[in-house]
Chimera marker file (.cmm) of the C-alpha trace (Angstrom):
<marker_set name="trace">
<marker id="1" x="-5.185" y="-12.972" z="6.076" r="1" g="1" b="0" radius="0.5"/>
<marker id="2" x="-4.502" y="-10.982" z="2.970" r="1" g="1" b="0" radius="0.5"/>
<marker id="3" x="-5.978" y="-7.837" z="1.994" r="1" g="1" b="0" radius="0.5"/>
<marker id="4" x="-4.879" y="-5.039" z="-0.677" r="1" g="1" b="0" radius="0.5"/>
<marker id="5" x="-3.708" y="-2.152" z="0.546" r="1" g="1" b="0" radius="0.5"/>
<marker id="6" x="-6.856" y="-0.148" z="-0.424" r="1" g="1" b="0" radius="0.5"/>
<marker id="7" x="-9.249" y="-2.117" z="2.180" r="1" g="1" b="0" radius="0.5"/>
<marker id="8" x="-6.595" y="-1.303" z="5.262" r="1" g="1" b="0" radius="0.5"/>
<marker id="9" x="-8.649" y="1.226" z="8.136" r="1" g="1" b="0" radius="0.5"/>
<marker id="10" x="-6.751" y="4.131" z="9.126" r="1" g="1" b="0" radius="0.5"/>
<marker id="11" x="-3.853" y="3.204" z="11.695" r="1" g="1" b="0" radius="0.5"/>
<marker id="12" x="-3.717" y="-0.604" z="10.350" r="1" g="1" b="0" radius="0.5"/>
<marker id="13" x="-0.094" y="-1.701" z="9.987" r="1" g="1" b="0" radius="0.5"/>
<marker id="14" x="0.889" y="-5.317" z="7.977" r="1" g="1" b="0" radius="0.5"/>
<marker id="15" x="3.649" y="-6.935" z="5.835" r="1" g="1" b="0" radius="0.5"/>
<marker id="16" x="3.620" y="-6.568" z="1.959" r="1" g="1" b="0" radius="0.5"/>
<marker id="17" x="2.684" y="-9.782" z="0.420" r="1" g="1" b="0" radius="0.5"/>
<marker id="18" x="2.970" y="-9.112" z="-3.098" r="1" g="1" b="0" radius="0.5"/>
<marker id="19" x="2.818" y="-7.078" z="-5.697" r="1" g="1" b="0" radius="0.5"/>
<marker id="20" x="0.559" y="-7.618" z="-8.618" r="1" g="1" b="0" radius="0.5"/>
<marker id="21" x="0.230" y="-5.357" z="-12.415" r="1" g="1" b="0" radius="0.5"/>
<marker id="22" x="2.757" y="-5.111" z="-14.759" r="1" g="1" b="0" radius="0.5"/>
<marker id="23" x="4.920" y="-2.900" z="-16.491" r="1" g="1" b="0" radius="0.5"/>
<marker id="24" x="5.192" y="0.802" z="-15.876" r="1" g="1" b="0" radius="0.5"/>
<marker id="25" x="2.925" y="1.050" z="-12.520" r="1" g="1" b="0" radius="0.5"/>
<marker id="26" x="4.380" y="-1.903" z="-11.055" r="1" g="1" b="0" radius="0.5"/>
<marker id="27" x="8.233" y="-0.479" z="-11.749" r="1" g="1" b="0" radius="0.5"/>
<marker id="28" x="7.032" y="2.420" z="-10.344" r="1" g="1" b="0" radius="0.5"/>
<marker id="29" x="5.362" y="0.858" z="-6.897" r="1" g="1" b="0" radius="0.5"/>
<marker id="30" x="8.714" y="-0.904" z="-6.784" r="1" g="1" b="0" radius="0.5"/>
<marker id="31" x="11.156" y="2.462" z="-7.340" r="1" g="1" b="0" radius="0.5"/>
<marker id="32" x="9.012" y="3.794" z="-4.833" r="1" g="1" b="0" radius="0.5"/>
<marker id="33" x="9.706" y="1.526" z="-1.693" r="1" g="1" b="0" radius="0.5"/>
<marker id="34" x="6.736" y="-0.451" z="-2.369" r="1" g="1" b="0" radius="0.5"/>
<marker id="35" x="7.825" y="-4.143" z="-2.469" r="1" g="1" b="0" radius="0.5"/>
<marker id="36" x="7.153" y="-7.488" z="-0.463" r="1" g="1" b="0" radius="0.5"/>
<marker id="37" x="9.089" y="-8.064" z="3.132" r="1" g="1" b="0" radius="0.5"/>
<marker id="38" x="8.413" y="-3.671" z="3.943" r="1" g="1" b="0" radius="0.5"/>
<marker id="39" x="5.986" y="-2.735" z="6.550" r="1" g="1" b="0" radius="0.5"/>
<marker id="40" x="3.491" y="-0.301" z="5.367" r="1" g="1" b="0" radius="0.5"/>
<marker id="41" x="0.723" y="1.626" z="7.742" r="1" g="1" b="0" radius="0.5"/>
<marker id="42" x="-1.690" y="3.742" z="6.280" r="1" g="1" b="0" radius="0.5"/>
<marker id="43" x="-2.007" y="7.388" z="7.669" r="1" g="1" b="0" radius="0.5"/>
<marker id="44" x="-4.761" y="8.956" z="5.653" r="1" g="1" b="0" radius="0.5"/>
<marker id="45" x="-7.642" y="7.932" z="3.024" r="1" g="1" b="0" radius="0.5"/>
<marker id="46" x="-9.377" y="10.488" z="1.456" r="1" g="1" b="0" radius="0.5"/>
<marker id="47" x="-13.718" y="10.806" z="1.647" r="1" g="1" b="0" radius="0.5"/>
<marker id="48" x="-14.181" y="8.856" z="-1.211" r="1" g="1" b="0" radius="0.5"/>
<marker id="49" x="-10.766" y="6.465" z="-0.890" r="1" g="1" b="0" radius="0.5"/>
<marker id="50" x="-9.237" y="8.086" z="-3.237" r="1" g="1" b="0" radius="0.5"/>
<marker id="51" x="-6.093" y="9.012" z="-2.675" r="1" g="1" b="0" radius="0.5"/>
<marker id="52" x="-4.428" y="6.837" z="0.280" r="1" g="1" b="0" radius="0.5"/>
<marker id="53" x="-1.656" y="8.252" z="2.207" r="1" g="1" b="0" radius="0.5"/>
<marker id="54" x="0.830" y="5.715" z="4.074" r="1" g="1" b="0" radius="0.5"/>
<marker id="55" x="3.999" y="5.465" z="5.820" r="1" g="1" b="0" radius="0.5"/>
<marker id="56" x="6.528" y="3.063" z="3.656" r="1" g="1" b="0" radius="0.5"/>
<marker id="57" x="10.135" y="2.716" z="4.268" r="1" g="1" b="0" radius="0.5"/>
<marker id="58" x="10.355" y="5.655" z="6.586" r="1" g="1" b="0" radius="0.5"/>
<marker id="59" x="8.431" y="8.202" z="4.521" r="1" g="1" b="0" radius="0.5"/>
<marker id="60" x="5.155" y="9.770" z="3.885" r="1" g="1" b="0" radius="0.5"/>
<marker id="61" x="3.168" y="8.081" z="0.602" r="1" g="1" b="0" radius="0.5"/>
<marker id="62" x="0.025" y="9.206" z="-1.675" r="1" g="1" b="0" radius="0.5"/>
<marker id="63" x="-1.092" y="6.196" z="-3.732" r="1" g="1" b="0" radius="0.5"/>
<marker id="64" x="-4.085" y="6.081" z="-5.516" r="1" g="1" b="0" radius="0.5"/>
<marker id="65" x="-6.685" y="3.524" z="-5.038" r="1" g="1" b="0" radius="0.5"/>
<marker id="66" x="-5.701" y="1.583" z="-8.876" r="1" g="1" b="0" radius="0.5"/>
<marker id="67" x="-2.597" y="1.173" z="-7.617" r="1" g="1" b="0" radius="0.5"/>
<marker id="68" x="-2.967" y="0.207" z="-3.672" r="1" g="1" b="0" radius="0.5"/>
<marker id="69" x="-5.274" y="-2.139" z="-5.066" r="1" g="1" b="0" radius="0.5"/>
<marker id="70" x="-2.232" y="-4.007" z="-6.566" r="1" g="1" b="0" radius="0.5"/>
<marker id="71" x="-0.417" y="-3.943" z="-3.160" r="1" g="1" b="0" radius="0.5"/>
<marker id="72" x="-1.223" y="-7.228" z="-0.616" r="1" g="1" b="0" radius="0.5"/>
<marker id="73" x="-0.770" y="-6.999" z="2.673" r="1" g="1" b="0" radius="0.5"/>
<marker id="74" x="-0.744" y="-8.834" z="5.929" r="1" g="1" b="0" radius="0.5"/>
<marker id="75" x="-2.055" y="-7.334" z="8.337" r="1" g="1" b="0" radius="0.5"/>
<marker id="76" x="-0.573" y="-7.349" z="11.715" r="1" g="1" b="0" radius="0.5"/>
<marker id="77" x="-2.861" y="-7.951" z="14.586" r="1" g="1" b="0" radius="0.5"/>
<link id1="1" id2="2" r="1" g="1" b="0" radius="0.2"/>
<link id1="2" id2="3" r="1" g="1" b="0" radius="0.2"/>
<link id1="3" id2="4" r="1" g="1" b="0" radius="0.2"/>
<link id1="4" id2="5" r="1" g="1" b="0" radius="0.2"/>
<link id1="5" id2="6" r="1" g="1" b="0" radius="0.2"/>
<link id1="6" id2="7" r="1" g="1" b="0" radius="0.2"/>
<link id1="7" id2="8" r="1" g="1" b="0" radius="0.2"/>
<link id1="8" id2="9" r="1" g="1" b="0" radius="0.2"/>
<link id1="9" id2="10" r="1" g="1" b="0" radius="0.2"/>
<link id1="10" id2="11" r="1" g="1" b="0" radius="0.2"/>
<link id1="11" id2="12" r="1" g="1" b="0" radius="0.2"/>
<link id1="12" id2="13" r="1" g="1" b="0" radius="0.2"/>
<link id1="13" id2="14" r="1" g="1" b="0" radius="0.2"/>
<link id1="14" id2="15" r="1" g="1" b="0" radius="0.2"/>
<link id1="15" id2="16" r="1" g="1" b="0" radius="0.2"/>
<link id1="16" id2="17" r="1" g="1" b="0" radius="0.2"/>
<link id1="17" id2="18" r="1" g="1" b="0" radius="0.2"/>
<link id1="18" id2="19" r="1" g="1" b="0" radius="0.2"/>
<link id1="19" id2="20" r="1" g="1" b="0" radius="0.2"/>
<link id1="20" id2="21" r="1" g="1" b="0" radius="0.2"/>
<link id1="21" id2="22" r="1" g="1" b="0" radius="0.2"/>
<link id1="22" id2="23" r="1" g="1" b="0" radius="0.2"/>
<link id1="23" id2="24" r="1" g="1" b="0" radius="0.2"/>
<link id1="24" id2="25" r="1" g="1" b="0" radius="0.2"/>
<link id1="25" id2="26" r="1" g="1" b="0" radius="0.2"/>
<link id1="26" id2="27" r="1" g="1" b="0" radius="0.2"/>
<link id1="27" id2="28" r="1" g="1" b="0" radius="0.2"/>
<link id1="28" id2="29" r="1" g="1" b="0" radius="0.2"/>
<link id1="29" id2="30" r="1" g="1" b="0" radius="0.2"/>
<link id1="30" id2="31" r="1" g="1" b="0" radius="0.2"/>
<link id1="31" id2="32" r="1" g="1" b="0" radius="0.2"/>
<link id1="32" id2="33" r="1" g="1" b="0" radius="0.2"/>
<link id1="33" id2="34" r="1" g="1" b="0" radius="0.2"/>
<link id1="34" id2="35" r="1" g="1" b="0" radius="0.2"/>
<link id1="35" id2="36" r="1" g="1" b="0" radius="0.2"/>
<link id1="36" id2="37" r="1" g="1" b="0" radius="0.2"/>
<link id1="37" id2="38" r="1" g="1" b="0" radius="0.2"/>
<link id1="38" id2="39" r="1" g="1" b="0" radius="0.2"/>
<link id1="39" id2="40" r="1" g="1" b="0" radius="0.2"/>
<link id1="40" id2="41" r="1" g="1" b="0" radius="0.2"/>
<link id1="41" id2="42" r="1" g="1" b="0" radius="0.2"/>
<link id1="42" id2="43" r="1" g="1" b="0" radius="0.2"/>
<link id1="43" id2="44" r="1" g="1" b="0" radius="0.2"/>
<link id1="44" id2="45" r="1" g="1" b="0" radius="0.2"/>
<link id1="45" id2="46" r="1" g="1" b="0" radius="0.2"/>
<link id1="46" id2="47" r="1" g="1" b="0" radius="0.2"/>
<link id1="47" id2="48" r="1" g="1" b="0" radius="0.2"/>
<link id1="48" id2="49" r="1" g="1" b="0" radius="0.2"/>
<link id1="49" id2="50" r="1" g="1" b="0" radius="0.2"/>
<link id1="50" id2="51" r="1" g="1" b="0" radius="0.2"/>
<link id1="51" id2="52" r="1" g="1" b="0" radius="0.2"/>
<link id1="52" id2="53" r="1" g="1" b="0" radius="0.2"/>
<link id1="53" id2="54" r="1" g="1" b="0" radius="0.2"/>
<link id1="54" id2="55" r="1" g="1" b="0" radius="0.2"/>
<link id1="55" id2="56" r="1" g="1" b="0" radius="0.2"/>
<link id1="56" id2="57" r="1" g="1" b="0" radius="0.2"/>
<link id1="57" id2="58" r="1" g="1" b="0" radius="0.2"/>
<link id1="58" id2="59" r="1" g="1" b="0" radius="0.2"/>
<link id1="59" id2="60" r="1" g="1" b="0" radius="0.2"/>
<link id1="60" id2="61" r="1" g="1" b="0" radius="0.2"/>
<link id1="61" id2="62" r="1" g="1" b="0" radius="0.2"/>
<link id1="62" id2="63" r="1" g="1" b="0" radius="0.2"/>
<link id1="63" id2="64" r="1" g="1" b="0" radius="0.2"/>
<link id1="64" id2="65" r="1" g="1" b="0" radius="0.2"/>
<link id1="65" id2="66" r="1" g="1" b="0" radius="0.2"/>
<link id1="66" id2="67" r="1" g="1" b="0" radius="0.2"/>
<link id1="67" id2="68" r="1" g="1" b="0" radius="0.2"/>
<link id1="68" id2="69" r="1" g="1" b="0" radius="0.2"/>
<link id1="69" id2="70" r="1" g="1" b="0" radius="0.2"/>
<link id1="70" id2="71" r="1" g="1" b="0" radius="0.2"/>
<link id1="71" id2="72" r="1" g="1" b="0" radius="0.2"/>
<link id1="72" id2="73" r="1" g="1" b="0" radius="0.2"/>
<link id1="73" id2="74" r="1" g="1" b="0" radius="0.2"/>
<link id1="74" id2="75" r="1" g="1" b="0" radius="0.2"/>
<link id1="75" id2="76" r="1" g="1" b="0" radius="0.2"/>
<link id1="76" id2="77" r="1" g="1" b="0" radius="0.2"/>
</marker_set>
């Protein structure tokens, strides 16, 4: 099943899918680690969701929710 990153629960681990958006935020997901066939687990979400911290590629991330909602993942059960 495939979510965007922004609807992950703290702890949840899965597969990026895809990456949807275009131009300059999508160049920059991509410079940033974020790209299909990496496993991503989110650490943190703020009160309101806004920012999301997760763990990409071996390091710590802070996304906001525009952009994690661009990012889908499977999630690993």
């Amino acid at each position: 099943m495939l979510r965007t990153l922004n609807e992950l629960e703290k702890g949840e681990t899965g597969l990026i899918k895809n990456v949807t958006g275009e131009g300059r935020i999508r160049r920059r997901l991509f410079d940033m680690g974020v790209t299909p066939g990496a496993t991503v687990v989110l650490r943190k979400k703020a009160p309101l969701g806004d920012p999301i911290e997760v763990t990409v590629r071996g390091y710590e991330l802070t996304l906001r929710k525009e952009e994690a909602k661009m990012v889908y993942v499977e999630v690993n059960k």
